[in-house]
LUMFISE-936400 format. One record per residue: x, y, z of N, C-alpha, C, O in turn; residue in three letters. Coordinates in pm, 1 decimal. Layout:
     n.px     n.py     n.pz    ca.px    ca.py    ca.pz     c.px     c.py     c.pz     o.px     o.py     o.pz tiro
        X        Y        Z        X        Y        Z        X        Y        Z        X        Y        Z  ala
...
//
This chain:
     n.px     n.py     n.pz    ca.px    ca.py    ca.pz     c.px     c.py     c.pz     o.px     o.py     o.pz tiro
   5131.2 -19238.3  -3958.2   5116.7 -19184.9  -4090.7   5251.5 -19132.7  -4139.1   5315.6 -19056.3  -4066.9  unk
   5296.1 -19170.0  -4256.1   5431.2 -19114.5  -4314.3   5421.4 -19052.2  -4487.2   5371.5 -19109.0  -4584.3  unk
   5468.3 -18957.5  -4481.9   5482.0 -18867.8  -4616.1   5595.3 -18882.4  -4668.3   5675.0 -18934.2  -4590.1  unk
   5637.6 -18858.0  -4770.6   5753.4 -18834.7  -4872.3   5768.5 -18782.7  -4968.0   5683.8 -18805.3  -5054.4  unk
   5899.3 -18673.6  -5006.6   5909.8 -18609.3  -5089.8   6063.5 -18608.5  -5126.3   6158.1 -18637.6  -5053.2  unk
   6064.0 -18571.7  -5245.5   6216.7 -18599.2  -5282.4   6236.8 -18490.1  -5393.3   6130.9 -18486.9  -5455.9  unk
   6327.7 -18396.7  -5447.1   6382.8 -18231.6  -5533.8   6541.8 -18272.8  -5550.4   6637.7 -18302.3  -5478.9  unk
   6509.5 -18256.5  -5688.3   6714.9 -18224.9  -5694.4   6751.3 -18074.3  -5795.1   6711.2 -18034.6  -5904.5  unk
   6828.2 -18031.4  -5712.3   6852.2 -17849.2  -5802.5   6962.4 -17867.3  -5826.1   7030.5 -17896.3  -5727.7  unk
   7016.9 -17862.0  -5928.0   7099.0 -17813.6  -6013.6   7122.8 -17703.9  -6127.2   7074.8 -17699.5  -6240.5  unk
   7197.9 -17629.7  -6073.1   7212.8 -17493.7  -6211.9   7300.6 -17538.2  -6357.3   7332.9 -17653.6  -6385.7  unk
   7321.9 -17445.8  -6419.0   7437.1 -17475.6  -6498.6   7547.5 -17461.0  -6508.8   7609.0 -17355.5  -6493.4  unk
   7603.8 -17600.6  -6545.9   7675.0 -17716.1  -6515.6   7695.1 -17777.1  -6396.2   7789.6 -17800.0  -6320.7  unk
   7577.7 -17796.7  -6401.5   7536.0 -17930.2  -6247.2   7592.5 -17841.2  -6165.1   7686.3 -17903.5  -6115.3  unk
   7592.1 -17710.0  -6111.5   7673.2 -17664.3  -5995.5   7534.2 -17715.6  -5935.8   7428.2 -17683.2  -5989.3  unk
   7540.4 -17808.6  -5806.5   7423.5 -17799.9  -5714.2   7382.0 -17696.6  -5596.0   7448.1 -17607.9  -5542.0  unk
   7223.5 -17748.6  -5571.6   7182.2 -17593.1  -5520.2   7089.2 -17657.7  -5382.8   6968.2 -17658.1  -5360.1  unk
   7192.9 -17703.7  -5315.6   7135.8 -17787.8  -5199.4   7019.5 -17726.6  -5109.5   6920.3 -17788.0  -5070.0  unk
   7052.7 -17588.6  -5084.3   6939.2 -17526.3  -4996.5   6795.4 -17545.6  -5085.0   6700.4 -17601.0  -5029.6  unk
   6784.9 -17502.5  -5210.1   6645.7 -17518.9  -5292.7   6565.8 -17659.3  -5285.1   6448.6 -17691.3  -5265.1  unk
   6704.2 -17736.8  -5314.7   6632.6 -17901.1  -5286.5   6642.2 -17923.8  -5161.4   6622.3 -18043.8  -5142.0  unk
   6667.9 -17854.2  -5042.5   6621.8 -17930.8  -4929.0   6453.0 -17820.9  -4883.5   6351.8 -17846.5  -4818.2  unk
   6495.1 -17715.5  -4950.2   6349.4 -17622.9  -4892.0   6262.1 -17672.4  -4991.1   6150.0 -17663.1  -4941.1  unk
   6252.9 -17717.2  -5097.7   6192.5 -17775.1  -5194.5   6104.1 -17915.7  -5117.2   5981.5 -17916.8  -5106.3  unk
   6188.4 -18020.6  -5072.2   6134.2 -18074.9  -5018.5   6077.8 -18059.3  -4884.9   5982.4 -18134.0  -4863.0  unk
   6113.5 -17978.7  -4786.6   6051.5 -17957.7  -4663.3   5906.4 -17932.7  -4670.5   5817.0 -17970.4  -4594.7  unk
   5899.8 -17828.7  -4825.7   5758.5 -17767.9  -4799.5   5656.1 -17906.9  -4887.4   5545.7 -17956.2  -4863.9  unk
   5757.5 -17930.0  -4989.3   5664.9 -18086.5  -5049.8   5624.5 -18210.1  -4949.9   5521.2 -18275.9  -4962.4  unk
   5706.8 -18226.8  -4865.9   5636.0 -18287.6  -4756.0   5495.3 -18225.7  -4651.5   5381.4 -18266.6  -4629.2  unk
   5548.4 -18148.8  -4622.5   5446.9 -18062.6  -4505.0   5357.4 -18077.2  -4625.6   5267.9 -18144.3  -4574.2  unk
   5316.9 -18058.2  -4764.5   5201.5 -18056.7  -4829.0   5114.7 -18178.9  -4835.1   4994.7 -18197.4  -4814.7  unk
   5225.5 -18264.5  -4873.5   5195.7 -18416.6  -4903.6   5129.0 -18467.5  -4815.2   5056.2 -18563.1  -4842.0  unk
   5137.8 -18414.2  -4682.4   5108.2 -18464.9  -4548.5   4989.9 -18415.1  -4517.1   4906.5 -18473.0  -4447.4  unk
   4974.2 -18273.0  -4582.5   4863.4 -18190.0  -4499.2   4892.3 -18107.7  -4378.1   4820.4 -18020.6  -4329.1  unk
   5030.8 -18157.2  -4330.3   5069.7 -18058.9  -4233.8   5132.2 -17913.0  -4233.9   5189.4 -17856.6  -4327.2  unk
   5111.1 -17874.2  -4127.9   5215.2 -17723.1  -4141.9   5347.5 -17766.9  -4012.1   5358.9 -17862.6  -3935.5  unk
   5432.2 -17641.9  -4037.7   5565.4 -17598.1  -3982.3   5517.3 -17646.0  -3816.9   5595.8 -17709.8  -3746.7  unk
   5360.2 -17600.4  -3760.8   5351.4 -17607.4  -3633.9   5313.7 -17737.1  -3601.2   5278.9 -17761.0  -3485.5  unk
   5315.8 -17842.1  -3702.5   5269.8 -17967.3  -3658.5   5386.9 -18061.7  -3617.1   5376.4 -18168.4  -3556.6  unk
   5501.7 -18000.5  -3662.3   5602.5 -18100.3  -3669.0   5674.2 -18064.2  -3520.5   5693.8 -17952.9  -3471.7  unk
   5713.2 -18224.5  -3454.6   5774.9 -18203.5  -3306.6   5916.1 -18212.3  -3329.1   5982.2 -18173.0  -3233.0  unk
   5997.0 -18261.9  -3451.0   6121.9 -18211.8  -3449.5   6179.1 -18270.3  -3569.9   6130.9 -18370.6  -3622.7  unk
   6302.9 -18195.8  -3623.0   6319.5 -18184.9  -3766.4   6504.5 -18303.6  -3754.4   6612.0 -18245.5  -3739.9  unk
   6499.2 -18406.9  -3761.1   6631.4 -18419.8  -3812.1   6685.6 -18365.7  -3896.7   6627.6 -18357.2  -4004.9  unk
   6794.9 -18318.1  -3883.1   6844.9 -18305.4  -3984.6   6953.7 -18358.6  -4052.3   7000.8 -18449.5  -3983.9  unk
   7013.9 -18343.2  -4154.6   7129.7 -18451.8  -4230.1   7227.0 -18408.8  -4154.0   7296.0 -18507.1  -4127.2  unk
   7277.0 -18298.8  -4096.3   7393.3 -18282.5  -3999.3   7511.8 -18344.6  -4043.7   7549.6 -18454.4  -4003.1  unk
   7584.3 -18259.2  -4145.9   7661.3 -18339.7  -4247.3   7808.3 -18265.3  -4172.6   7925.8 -18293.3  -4196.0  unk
   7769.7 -18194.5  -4106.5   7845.5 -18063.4  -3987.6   7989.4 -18056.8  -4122.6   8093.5 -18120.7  -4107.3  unk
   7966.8 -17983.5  -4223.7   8091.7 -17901.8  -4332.5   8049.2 -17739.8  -4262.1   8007.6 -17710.3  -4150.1  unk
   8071.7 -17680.0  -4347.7   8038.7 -17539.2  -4298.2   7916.1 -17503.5  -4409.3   7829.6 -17416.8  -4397.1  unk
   7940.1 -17616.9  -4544.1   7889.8 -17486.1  -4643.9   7733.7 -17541.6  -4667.2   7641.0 -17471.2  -4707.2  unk
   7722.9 -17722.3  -4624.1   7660.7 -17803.9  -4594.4   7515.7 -17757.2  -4502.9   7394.6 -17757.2  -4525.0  unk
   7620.8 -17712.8  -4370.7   7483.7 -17665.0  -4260.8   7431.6 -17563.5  -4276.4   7333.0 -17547.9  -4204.4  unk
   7464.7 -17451.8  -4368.1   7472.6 -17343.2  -4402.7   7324.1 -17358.9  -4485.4   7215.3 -17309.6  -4455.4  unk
   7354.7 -17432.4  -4582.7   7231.8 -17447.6  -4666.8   7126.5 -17507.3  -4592.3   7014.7 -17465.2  -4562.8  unk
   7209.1 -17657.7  -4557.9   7061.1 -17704.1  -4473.0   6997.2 -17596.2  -4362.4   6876.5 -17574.6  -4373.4  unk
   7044.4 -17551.8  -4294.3   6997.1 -17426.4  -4188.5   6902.4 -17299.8  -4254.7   6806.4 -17246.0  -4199.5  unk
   6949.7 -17273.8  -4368.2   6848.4 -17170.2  -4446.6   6726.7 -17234.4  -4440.8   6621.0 -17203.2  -4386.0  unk
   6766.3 -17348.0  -4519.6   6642.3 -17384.8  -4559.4   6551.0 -17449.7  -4455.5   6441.5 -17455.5  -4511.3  unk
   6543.6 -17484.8  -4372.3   6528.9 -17519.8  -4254.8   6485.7 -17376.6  -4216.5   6373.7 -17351.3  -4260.7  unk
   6537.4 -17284.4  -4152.9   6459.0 -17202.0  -4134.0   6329.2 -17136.5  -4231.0   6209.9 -17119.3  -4206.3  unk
   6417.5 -17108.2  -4357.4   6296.4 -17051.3  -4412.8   6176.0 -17128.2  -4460.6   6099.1 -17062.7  -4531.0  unk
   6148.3 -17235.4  -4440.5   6033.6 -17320.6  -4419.5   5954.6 -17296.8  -4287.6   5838.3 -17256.6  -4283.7  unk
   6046.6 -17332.2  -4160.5   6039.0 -17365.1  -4037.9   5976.7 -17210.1  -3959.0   5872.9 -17198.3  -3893.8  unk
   6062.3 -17121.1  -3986.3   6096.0 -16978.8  -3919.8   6006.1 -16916.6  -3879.9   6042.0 -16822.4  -3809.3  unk
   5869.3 -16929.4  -3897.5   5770.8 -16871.3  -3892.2   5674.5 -16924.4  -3796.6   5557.4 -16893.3  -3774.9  unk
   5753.4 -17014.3  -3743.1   5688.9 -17086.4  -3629.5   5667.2 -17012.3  -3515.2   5752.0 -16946.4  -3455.1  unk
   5531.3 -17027.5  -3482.6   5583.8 -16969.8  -3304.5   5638.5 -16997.4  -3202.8   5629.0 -16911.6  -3115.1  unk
   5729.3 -17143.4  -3164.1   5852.4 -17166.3  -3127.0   5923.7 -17233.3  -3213.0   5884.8 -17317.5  -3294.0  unk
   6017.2 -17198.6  -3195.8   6140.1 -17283.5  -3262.2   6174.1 -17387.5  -3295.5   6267.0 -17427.9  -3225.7  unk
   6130.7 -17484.0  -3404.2   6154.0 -17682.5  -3385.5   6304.4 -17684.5  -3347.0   6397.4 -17609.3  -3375.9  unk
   6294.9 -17804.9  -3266.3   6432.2 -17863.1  -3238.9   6436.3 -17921.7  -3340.4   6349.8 -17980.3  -3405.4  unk
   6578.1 -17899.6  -3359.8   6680.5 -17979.3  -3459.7   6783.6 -18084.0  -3424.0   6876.1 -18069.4  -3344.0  unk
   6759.5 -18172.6  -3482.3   6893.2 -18316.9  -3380.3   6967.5 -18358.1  -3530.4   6941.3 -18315.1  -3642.8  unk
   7033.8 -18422.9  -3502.2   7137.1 -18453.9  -3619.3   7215.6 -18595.5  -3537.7   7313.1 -18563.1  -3469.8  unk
   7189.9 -18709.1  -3538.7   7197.7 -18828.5  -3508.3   7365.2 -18842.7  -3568.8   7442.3 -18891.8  -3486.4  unk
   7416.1 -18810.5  -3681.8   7519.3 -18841.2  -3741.2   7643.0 -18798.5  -3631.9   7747.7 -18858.4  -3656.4  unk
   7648.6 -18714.7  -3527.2   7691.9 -18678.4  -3514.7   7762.9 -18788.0  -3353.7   7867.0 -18777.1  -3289.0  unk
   7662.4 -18870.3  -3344.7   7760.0 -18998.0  -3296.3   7762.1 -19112.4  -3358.5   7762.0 -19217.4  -3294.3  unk
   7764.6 -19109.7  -3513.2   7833.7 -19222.0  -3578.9   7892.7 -19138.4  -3710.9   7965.7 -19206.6  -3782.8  unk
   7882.0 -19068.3  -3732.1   7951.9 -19003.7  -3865.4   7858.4 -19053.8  -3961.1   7760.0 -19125.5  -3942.8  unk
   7915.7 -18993.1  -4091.2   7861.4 -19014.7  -4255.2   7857.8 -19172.3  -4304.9   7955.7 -19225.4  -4357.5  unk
   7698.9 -19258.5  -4275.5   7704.1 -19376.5  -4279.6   7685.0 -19400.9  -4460.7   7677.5 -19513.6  -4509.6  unk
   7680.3 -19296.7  -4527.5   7692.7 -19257.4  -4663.5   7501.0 -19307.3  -4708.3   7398.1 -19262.4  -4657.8  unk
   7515.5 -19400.5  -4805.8   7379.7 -19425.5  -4830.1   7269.6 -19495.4  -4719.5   7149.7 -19499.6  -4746.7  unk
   7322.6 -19548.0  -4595.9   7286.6 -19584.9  -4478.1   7226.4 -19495.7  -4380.7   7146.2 -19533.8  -4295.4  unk
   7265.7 -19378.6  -4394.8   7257.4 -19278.4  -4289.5   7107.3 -19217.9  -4296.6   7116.0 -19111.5  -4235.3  unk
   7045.0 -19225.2  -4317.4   6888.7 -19182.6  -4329.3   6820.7 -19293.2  -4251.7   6747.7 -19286.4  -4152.8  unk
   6860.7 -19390.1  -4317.4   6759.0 -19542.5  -4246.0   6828.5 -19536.6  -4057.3   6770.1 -19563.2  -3952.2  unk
   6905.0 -19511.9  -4071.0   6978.2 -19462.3  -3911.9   6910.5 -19371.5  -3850.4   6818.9 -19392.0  -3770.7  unk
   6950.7 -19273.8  -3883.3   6861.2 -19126.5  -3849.2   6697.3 -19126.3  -3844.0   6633.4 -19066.2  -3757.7  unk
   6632.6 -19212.5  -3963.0   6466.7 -19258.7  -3950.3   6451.7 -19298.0  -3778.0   6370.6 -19242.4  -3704.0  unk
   6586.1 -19447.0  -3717.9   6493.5 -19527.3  -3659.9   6607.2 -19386.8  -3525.4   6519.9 -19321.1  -3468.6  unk
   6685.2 -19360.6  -3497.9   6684.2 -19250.6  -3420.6   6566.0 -19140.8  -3367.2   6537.8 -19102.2  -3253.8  unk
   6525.2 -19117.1  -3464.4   6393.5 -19045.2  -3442.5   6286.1 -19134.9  -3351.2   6242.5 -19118.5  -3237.3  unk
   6267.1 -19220.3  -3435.9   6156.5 -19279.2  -3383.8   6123.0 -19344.9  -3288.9   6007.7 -19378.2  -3261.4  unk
   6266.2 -19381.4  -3202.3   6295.9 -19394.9  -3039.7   6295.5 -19293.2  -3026.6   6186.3 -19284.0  -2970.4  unk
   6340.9 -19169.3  -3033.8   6347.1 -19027.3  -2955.0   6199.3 -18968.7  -2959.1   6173.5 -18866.1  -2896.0  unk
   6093.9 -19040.7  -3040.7   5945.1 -18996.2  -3004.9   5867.4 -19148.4  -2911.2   5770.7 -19152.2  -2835.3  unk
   5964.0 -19261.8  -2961.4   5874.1 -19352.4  -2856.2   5871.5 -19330.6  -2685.7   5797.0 -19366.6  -2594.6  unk
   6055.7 -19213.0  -2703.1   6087.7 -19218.9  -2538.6   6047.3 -19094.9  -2528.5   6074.9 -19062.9  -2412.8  unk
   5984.2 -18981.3  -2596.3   5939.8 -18829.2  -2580.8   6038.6 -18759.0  -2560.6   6003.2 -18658.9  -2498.3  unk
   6231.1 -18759.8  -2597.6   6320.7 -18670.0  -2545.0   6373.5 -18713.0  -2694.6   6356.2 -18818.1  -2756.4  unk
   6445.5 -18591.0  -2730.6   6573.7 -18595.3  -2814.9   6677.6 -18589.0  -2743.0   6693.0 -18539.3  -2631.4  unk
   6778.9 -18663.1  -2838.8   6911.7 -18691.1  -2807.2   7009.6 -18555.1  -2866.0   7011.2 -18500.0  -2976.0  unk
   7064.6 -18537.6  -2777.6   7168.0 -18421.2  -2805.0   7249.3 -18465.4  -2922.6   7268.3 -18577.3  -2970.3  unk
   7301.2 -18321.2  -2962.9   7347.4 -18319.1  -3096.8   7546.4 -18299.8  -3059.7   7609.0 -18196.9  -3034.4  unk
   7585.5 -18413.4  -3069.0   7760.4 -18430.4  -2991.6   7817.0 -18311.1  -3074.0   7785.3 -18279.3  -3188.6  unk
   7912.6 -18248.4  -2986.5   7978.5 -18123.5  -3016.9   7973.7 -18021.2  -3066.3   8053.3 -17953.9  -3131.6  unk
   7817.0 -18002.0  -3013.9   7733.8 -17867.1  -3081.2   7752.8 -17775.8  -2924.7   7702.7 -17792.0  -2813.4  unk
   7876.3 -17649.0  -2996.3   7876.9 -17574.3  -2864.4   7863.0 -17439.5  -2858.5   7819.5 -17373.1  -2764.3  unk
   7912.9 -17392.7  -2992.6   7892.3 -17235.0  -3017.4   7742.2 -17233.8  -3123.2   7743.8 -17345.0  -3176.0  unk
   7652.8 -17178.7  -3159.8   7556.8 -17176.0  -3244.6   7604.6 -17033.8  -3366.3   7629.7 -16920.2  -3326.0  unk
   7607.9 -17072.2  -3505.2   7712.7 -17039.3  -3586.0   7596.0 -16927.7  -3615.8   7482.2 -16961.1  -3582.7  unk
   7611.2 -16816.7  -3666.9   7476.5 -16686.7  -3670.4   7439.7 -16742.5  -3821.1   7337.2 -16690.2  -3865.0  unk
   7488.3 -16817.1  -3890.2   7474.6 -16805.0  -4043.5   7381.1 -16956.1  -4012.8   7356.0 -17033.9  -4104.9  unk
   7359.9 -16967.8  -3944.8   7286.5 -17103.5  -3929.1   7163.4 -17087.0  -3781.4   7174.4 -17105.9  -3660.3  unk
   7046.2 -17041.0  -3875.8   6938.3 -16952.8  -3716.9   6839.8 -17055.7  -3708.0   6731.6 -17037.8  -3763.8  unk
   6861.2 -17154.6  -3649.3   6761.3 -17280.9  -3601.4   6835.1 -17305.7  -3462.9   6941.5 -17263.0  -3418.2  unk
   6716.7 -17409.8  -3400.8   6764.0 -17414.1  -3276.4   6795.7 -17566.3  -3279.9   6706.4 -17651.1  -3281.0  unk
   6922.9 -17594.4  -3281.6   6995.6 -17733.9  -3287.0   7005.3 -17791.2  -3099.5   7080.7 -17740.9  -3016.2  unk
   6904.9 -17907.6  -3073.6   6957.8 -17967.1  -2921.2   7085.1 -18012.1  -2931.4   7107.6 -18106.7  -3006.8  unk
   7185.0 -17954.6  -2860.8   7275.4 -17943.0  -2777.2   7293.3 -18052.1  -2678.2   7384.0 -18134.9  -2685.4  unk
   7210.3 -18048.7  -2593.2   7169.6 -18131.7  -2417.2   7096.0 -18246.8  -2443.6   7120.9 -18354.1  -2388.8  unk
   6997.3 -18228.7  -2533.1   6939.0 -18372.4  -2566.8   6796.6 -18317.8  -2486.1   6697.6 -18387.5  -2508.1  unk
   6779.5 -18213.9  -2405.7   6678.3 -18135.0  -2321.6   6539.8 -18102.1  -2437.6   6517.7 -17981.5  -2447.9  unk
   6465.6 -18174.6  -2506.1   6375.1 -18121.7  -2570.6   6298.8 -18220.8  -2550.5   6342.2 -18334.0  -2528.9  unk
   6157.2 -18186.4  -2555.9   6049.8 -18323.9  -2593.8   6081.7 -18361.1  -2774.8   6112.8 -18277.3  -2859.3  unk
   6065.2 -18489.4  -2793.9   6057.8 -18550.7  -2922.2   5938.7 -18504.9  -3016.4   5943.3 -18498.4  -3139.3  unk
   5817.9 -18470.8  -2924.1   5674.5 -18452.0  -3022.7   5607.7 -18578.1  -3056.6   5636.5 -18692.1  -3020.4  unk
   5517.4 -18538.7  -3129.4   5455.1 -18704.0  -3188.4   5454.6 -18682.4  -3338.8   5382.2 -18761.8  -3398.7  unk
   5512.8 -18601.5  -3406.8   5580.5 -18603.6  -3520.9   5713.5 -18579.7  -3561.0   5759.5 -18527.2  -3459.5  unk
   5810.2 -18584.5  -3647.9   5931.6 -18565.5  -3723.9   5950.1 -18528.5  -3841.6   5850.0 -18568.9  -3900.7  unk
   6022.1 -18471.3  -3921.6   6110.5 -18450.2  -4026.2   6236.9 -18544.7  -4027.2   6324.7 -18551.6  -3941.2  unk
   6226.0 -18613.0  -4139.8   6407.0 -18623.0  -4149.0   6401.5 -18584.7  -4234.6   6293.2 -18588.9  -4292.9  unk
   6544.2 -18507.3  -4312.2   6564.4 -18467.8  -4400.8   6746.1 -18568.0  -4478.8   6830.1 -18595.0  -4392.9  unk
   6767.4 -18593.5  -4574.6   6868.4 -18614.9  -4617.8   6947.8 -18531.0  -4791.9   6884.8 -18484.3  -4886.8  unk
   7044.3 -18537.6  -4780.3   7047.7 -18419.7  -4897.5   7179.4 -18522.3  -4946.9   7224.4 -18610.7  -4874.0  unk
   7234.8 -18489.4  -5095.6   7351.4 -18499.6  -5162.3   7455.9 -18423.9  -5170.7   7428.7 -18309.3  -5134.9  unk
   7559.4 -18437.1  -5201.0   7670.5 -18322.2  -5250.5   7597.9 -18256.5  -5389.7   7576.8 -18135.3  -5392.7  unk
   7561.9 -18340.7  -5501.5   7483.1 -18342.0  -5582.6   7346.2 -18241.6  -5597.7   7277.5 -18228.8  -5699.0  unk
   7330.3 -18184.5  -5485.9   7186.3 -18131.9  -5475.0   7070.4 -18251.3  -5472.3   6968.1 -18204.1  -5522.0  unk
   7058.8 -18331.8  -5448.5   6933.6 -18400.8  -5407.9   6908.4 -18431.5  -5286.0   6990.6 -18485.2  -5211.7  unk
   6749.8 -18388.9  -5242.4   6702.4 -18422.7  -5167.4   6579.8 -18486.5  -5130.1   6478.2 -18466.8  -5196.7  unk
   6580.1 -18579.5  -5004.8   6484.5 -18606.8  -4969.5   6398.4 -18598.4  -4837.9   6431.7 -18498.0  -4774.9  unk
   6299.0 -18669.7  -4775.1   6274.2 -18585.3  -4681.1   6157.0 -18714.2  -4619.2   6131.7 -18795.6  -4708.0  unk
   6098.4 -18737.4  -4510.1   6004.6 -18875.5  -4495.9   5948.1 -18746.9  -4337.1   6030.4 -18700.0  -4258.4  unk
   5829.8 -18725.3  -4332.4   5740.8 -18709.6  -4258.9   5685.5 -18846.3  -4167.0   5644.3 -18940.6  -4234.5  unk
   5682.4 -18863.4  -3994.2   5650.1 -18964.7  -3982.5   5553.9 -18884.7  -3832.4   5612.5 -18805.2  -3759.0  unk
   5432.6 -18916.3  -3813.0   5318.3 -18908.3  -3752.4   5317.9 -18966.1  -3645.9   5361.0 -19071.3  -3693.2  unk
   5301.0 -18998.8  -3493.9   5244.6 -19104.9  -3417.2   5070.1 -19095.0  -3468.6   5005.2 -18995.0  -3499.1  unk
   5028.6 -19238.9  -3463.6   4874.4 -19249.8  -3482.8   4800.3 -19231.1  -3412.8   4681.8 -19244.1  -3443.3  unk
//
C-alpha cells in the first residue's frame, strides 16, 4: 500500500519555508494513509546534509515523529551517491525498499557527531531493523515538498 502527499510554503517574496512543507507533508501522508507516527518502520530522509537544510528537515521530522515511543530511524541514502537532483527520490524510494525487503537499514556515510539542533535518531551503523513500512521524504530549495508512504502487504 502507498500514500502521497505533496505542500509548498512560501512567505513573502518566495522566501521558502522548508520545515512547514516538509511537516506539512509528513502529517498529510500519515493521514492519507490512515497511519500514525507509530506505524512507520523508518523515515528517509532527503539528507541534503547543508546545515540549514537538516535543520529544517530534522524539526520537522521530529515534530511530527517526536512523540513516538521510540525513536524512528532515519537513513538518508544520498549520502553514498550525493544530490542526484530530480533523480534522487526514485533512488532513495528503491533504497528503502531493499532495506525493508532485507529488514536492516543502511548506515547513513559520515554521520559521526549528532548536531543538538537536529533531535532525531539518524542510523549511523546501518544497525536498525527496516520495519514493514517507510517514509521518504524529498524537499526543494524552493520550499516544496513531497513525501510517498510505502506499506509491506
Amino acid at each position: 500500500m502507498t500514500a502521497a502527499a505533496s505542500s509548498s510554503v512560501a512567505g513573502r517574496k518566495l522566501v521558502a519555508h522548508r520545515q512547514a512543507a516538509i511537516a506539512n507533508v509528513l502529517g498529510a501522508v500519515l493521514q492519507s494513509a490512515g497511519a500514525s507516527p507509530e506505524d512507520i518502520g523508518h523515515i528517509h530522509a532527503h539528507g541534503l546534509s547543508t546545515h540549514s537544510c537538516d535543520i529544517d528537515e530534522a524539526a520537522a521530522i521530529h515534530g511530527v515523529f517526536g512523540g513516538r515511543s521510540r525513536r524512528a530511524p532515519v537513513a538518508a541514502a544520498k549520502s553514498f551517491f550525493g544530490n542526484l537532483g530530480a533523480g534522487a527520490g526514485m533512488v532513495e524510494l528503491i533504497a528503502s525498499l531493499l532495506a525493508m525487503k532485507h529488514g536492516q537499514l543502511f548506515p547513513t556515510l559520515n554521520y559521526e557527531t549528532p548536531d543538538p539542533k537536529c533531535p532525531i535518531h539518524v542510523v549511523a551503523d546501518g544497525n536498525a531493523a527496516a520495519g514493514e513500512s517507510f517514509v521518504n521524504v524529498s524537499v526543494t530549495p524552493q520550499g516544496q515538498a513531497s513525501a510517498v508512504l510505502v506499506r509491506r502487504f
